[in-house]
C-alpha positions as CSV (number, residue, x, y, z in Angstrom):
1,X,-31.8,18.9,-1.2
2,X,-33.1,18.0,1.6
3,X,-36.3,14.8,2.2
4,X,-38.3,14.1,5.1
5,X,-38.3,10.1,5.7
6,X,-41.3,8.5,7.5
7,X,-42.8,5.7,8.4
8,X,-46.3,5.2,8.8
9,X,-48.0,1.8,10.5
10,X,-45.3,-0.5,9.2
11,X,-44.6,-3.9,10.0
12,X,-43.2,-7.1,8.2
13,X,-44.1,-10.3,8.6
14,X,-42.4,-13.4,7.2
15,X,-44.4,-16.3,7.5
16,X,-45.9,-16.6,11.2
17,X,-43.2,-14.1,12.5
18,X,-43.5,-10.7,12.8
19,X,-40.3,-8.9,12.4
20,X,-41.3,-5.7,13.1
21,X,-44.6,-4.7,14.9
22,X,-46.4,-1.5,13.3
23,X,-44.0,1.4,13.6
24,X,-44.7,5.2,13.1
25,X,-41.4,6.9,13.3
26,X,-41.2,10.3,11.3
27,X,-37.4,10.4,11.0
28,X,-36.9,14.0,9.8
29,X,-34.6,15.3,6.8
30,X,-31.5,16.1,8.5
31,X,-29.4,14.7,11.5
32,X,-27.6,11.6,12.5
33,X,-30.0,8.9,13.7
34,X,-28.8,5.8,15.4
35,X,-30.7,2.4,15.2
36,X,-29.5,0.3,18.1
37,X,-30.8,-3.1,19.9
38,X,-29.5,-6.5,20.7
39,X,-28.9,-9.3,18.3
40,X,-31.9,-10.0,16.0
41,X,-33.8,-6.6,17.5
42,X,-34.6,-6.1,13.8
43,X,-32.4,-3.4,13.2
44,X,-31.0,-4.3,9.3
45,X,-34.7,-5.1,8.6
46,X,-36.0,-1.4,9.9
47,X,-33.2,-0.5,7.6
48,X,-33.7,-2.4,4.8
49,X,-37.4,-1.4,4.5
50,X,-36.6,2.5,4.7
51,X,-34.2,1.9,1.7
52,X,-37.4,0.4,0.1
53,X,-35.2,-3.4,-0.2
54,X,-38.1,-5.1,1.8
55,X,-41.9,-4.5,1.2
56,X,-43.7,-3.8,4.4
57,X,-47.0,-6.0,5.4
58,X,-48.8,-3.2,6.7
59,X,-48.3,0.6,6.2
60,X,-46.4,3.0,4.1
61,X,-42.3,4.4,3.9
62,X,-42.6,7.9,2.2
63,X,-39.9,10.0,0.8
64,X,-41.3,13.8,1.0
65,X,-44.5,12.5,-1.0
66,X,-43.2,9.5,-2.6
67,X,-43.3,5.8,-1.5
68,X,-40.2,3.6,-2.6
69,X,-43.1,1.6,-4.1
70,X,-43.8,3.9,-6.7
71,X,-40.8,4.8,-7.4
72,X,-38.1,2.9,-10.3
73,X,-34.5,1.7,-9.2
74,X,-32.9,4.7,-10.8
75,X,-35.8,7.3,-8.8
76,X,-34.6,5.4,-5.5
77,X,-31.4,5.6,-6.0
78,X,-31.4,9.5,-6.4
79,X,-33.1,9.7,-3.0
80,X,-31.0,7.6,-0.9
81,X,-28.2,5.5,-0.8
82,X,-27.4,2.4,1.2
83,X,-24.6,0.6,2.9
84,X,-25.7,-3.1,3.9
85,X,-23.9,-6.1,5.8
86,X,-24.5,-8.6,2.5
87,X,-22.4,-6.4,0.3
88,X,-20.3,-8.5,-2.0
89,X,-16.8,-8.7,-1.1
90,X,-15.3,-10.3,-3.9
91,X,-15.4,-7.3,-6.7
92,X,-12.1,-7.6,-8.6
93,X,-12.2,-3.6,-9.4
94,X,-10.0,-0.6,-7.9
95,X,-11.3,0.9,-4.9
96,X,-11.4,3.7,-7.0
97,X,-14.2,2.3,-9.1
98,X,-16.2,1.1,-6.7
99,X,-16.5,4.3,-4.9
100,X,-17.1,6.1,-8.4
101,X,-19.9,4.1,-8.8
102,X,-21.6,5.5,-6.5
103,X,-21.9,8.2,-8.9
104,X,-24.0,6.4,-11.6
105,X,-27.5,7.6,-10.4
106,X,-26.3,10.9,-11.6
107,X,-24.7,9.7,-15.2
108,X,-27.4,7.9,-17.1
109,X,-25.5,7.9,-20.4
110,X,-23.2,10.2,-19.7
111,X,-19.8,9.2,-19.0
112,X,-17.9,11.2,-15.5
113,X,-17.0,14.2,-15.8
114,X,-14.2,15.8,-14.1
115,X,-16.6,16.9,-11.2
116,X,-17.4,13.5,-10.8
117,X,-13.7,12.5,-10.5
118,X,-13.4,15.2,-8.0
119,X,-15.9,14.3,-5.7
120,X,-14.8,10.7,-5.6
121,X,-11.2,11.8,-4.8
122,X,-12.1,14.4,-2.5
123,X,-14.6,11.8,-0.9
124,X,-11.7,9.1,-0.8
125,X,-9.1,11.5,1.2
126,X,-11.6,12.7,3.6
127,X,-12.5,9.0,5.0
128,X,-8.5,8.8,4.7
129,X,-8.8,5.8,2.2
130,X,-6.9,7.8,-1.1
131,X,-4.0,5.5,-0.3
132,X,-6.4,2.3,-1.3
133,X,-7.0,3.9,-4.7
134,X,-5.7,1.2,-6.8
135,X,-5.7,-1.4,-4.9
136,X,-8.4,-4.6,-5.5
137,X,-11.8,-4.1,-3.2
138,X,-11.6,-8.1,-2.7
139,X,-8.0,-7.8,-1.1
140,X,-9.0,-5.5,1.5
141,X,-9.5,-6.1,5.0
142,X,-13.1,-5.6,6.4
143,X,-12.4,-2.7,7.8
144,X,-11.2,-1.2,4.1
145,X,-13.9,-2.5,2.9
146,X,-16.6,-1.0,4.8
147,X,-14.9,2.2,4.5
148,X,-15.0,2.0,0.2
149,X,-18.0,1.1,0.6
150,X,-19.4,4.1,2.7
151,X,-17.1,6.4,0.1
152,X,-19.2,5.1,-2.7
153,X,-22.7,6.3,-0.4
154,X,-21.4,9.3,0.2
155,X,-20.5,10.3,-3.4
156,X,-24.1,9.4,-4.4
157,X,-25.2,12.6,-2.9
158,X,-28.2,12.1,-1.9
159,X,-30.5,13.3,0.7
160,X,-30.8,9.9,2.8
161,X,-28.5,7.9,4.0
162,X,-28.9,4.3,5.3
163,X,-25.6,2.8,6.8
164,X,-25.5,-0.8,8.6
165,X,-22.6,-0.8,10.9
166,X,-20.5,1.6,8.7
167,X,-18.2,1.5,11.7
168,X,-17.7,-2.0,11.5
169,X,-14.0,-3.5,11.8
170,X,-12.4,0.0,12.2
171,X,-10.2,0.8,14.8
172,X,-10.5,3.4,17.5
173,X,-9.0,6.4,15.6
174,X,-10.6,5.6,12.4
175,X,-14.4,4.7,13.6
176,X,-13.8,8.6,16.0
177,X,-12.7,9.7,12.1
178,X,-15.7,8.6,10.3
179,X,-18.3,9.4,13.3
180,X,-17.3,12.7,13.3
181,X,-17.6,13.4,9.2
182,X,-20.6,11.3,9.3
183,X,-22.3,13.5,12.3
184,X,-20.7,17.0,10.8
185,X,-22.4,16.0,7.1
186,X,-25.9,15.3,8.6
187,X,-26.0,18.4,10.3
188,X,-25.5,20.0,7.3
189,X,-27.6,18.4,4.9
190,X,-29.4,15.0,4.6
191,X,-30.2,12.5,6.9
192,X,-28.5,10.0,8.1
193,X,-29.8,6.8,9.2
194,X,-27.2,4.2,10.7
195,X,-27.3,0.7,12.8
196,X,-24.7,1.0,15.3
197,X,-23.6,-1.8,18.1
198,X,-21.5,0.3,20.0
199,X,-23.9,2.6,22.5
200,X,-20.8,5.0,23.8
201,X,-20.8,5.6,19.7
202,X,-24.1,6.5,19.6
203,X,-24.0,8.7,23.0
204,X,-20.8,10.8,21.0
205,X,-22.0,11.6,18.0
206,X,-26.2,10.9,17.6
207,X,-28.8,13.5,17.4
208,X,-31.2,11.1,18.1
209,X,-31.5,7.1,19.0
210,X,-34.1,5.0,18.1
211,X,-34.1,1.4,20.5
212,X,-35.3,-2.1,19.4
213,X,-36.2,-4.8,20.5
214,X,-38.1,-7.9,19.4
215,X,-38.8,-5.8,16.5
216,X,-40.4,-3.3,18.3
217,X,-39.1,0.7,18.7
218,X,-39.2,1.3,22.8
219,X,-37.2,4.7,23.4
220,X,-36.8,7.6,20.6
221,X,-34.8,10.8,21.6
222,X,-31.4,12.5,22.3
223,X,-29.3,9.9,23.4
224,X,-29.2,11.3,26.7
225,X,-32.8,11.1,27.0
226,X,-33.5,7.1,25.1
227,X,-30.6,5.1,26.8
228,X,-31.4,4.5,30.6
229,X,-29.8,2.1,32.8
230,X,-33.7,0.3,33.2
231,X,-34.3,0.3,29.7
232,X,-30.7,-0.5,28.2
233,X,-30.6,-3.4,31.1
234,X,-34.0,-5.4,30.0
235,X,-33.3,-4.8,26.5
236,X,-29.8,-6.5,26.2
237,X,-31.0,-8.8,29.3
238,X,-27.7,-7.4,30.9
239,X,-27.1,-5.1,33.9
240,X,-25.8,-1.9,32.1
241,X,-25.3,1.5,34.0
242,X,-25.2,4.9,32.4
243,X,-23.9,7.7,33.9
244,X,-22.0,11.2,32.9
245,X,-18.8,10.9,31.3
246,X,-16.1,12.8,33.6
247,X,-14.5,14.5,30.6
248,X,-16.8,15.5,28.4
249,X,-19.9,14.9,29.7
250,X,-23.5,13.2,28.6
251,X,-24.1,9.6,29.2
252,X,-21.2,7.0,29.4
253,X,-22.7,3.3,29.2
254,X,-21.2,0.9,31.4
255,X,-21.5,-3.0,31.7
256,X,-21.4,-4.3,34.9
């Protein structure tokens, strides 16, 4: 199944302060798209009001034809799932169980079937967390955790992803791991959506990048094409070169 997710005038405002100006992005229904900015560019708040968490000021998020508005918890959860920064941490479950939850949307009464067992187990080996099966989610390190927690997305099936920092804490051969079956599944089917801080990241595995700042989108391409020395420098406020990598090629981002 495949959804096209838009946005259409939307802004947020929260009190005096507006956290993100009006914003038009039509985000498509497949691909990887990045979400990167500095600090406070508004990135988990773009992110939280596609997943329909925050309620915009102005304008409309629409799934295919369908506003998270009007939609119940259980609709919403069919159409995309969510990995955010304020997940708890203290669950006393198995890592198993908290990746099967991400299941439920598809239960209702029903209790898992052995289809459902499969996909969590085949989920859990893939991101290379099987070994974690039994163990408690709140002895994990962060870097555990965040991958559980993008296990328990990804077995929810659904055609949108939204991932905040799902590379977070995750060493080099693990985040190149998890890039590459997160950029492989959204070429294939849905879209995902993910906030990521680290730009040489985004320039290996993105379709697209969409740049913040001050709560505003100011570049929206290939990677190649949206992260510029000019624009990269005045939106971190730091000089930043980018120039082609001498292995592989496309952009490399330096700091100078």
């Amino acid at each position: 199944m495949t959804l096209r997710l838009a946005m259409h005038r939307v802004s947020l405002r929260v009190g005096a302060a507006t956290i993100i100006h009006p914003t038009s992005l039509d985000l498509g229904s497949g691909g990887l798209v990045a979400v990167v900015g500095p600090n406070g560019a508004g990135k988990s708040t773009l992110l939280r009001l596609l997943g329909g968490e925050l309620t915009p000021t102005t304008g409309r998020i629409t799934y295919g034809d369908a506003s998270p508005a009007d939609l119940t918890a259980a609709e919403l959860s069919l159409l995309r799932a969510m990995v955010t920064q304020e997940g708890p941490i203290d669950i006393p479950f198995p890592a198993r169980l908290v990746v099967a939850l991400g299941r439920a949307p598809h239960l209702r009464t029903a209790p898992p079937s052995a289809a459902d067992h499969a996909i969590v187990a085949a989920t859990m080996e893939a991101l290379g967390v099987d070994g974690l099966r039994d163990r408690i989610f709140a002895t994990l390190s962060g870097g555990e955790r965040s991958l559980i927690s993008l296990a328990r997305a990804l077995v929810q099936e659904t055609p949108v992803l939204l991932l905040d920092e799902p590379t977070e804490s995750l060493d080099i051969a693990v985040e190149e791991r998890t890039m590459g079956i997160l950029s492989r599944l959204a070429r294939r089917d849905p879209l995902v959506v993910a906030v990521i801080h680290d730009l040489n990241v985004v320039a290996r595995h993105a379709d697209r990048c969409v740049v913040l700042s001050n709560g505003t989108v100011v570049a929206d391409g290939p990677p190649r094409q949206a992260l510029s020395s000019e624009l990269l420098s005045e939106v971190y406020a730091h000089p930043v070169r980018v120039i082609e990598h001498p292995l592989r090629g496309g952009p490399l981002i330096v700091v100078e």
